[in-house]
N, C-alpha and C positions, 0 to 999 in steps of 0.2 A: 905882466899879464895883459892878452891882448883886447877888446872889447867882444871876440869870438868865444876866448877860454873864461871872463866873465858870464856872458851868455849861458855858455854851456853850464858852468858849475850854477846860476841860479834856475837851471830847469831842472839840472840834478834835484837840488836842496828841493825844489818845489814837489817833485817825484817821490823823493823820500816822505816830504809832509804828507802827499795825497793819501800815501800807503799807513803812515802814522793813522790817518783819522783814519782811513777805512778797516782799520784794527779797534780804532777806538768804539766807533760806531759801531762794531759787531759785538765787541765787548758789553758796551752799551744796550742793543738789542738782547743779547741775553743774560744781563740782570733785569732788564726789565719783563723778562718771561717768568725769571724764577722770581721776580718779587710779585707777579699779577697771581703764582703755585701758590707763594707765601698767603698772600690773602686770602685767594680760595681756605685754605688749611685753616685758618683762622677765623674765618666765619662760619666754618662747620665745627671747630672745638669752639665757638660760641656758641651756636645752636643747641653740639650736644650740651654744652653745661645749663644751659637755661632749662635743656629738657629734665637734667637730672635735677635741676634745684626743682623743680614744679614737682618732679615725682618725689623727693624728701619730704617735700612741704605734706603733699600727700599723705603720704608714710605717717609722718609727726602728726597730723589731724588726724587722723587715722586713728593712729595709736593711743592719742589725749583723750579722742571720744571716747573710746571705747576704757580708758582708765575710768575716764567719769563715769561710764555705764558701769562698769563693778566698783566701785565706790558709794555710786547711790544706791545701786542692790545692795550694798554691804550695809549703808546707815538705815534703809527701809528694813533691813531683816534684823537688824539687831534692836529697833527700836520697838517690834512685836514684841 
């Protein structure tokens, strides 16, 4: 093999790697979109769930007080 057909076959190989990484790199470029989707996604199903825990919490007080209000109307009218 001549120091020509060296040559040549190490700009091939080289040609081939550019084109490797420049796959790589695209590949790369678009997981890193759908991972930036991913997080969007996930900080809005955290927001909703904090919304719905605040509104349970709600709900649950809500619903204690208002036990405790007919509970004590019940022990004030049975104690006439």
């Amino acid at each position: 093999m001549s120091d020509a057909d060296i040559i040549e076959a190490l700009r091939d190989e080289v040609a081939r790697l550019k084109a490797s990484l420049e796959i790589a790199e695209a590949k790369a470029t678009i997981d890193a979109a759908a991972i930036e989707r991913f997080k969007t996604q996930v900080s809005i199903l955290r927001s909703q769930r904090n919304e719905l825990r605040a509104r349970l919490f709600d709900q649950t007080l809500a619903e204690a007080t208002e036990r405790r209000k007919h509970a004590a109307a019940k022990a004030s009218g049975g104690a006439r």
